[in-house]
Phi, psi and omega in degrees: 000130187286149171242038172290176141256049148296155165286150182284136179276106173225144156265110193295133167209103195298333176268358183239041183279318162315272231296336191243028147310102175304129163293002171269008146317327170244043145306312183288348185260338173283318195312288178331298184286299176338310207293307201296257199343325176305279214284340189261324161291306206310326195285313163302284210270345175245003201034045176271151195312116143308357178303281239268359162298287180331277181308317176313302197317288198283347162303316174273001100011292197266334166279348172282335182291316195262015128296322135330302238240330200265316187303305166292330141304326174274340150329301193295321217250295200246089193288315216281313185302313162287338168307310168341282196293342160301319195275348205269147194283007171259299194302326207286005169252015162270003144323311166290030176270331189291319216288299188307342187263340166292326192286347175267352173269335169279345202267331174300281183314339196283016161210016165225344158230065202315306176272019132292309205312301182320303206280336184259342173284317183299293153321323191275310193309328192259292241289307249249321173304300230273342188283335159290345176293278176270023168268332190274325182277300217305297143006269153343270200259028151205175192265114207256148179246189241246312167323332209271346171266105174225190194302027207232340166292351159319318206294320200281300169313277190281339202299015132338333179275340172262041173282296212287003188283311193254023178273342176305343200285332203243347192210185188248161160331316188291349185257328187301310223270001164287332151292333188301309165287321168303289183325309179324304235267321175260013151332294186283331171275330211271331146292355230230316180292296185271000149295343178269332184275355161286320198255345170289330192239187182278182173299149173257151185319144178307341168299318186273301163025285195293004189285314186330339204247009156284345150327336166267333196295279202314334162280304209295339189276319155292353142313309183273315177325309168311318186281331166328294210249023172252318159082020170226172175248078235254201190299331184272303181318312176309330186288307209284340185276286205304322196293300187328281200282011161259356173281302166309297159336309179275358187258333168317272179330345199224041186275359179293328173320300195251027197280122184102001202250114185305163188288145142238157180284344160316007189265342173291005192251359200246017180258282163313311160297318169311314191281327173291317192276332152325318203258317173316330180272322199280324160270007156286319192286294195310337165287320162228031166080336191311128184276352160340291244271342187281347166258016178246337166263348186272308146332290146322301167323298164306307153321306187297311162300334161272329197269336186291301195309306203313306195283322199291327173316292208286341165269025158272318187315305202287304188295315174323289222306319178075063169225030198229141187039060164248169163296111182297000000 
């Protein structure tokens, strides 16, 4: 894959539009369950209107089944397209988008179904093992080159840290704190990887661009995990919460960056983090009270809430257009 800045070449072919449903659809459904969730503590801990929780909840229902459900027909229809993409040194690592997006629909469910929760939870939890399993082998055995990397490898790797926000409901700390770890551990090599390839290579293609703000996701999350299986919010939290909102502070500061981009569905990437560091701030305030963290969520929140409305606009807009799930 070129690491220009050229325009992405794309061709439409309207009967075959299913083979090129991308497994990065479901990038939109973790931005989407952020959200929900963001709304659904303001509605617990702040009291803002449960309406607009309800409505995220069941709109991102129905768009993860039919996203699901679309996905899984082109497995039936098109096995070889998935296989591309299982095998391609970029794509295979939005797979673990499926895994993540079950584990934030239990995270979801723990307060509107417990035992869907369970179920989506199990499920997101062996997915989420097996797609690090085989991204690390994938990694591992073949020779990948330094272009082919950018943040969005987090998602497959740390996204491990988020087993334990709905796992406490169901299992103890020895199984949580074995995702726990793995994710930590490869944070710190996998930020340590993609500061060389940034700061070092050429820029990466304008498509990846909005991936810079997964940068924030992996300390936020690992915040609420930590506050999950620990219950307190002590010096390591604080750290992991402070990495979370210098991150944001730094993708801010570089909005000139994203000033300008042509739409990609990679734009979905400027969603979830945002939406995690919200939620991150928002369980530093229920845990002390700081009225900081309490106008620091209320904020995020709205950041969070515009930047979710902005991208889901322009990818209704890019489907009329039928510029969505084509050939590159």
């Amino acid at each position: 894959m070129s690491d220009q800045h050229t325009p992405e070449n794309v061709i439409s072919i309207p009967g075959n539009r299913l083979k090129y449903f991308p497994v990065m659809m479901f990038a939109v459904i973790m931005g989407l369950s952020g959200l929900s969730i963001a709304w659904l503590k303001a509605a617990d801990w702040f009291g803002a209107s449960p309406l607009v929780a309800q409505f995220l909840v069941w709109s991102d229902t129905a768009i993860f089944a039919g996203i699901l459900v679309t996905y899984l027909l082109k497995w039936i229809l098109y096995p070889k397209e998935v296989a591309h993409e299982f095998g391609h040194p970029v794509r295979i690592n939005f797979f673990a988008a499926l895994s993540i997006s079950l584990l934030l629909m239990a995270t979801i469910y723990l307060e509107v179904y417990r035992p869907a929760a369970f179920w989506l939870w199990s499920s997101g939890a062996t997915l989420q093992l097996f797609f690090t399993l085989n991204t690390l082998r994938y990694w591992i055995g073949n020779n990948l080159e330094i272009q082919h990397s950018n943040p969005a490898w987090f998602i497959p790797i740390v996204g491990n840290v988020i087993v334990p926000v709905a796992g406490t409901a169901f299992v103890g700390n020895d199984l949580l704190i074995f995702y726990f770890s793995i994710g930590i551990f490869f944070w710190i090599v996998m930020t340590a990887i993609l500061f060389n390839r940034i700061i070092f290579h050429h820029q990466m293609a304008a498509k990846f661009t909005p991936t810079l703000f997964i940068f924030i996701a992996p300390p936020a999350v690992a915040m609420i995990a930590y506050f999950r299986m620990n219950g307190h919010f002590d010096f390591f939290a604080t750290m992991l919460l402070d990495l979370g909102l210098f991150f944001t502070l730094l993708v801010l500061f570089m909005y000139r960056s994203f000033l300008g981009l042509k739409y990609f569905i990679s734009w979905w990437a400027f969603t979830f983090p945002l939406t995690a560091v919200t939620i991150a701030t928002m369980v530093a305030w229920h845990a002390t009270k700081h009225i900081m963290y309490y106008w620091l969520s209320w904020g995020l929140l709205a950041l969070a809430s515009i930047v979710v409305l902005t991208v889901a606009w322009q990818t209704l807009r890019y489907m009329f257009k039928k510029e969505i799930c084509v050939m590159e």
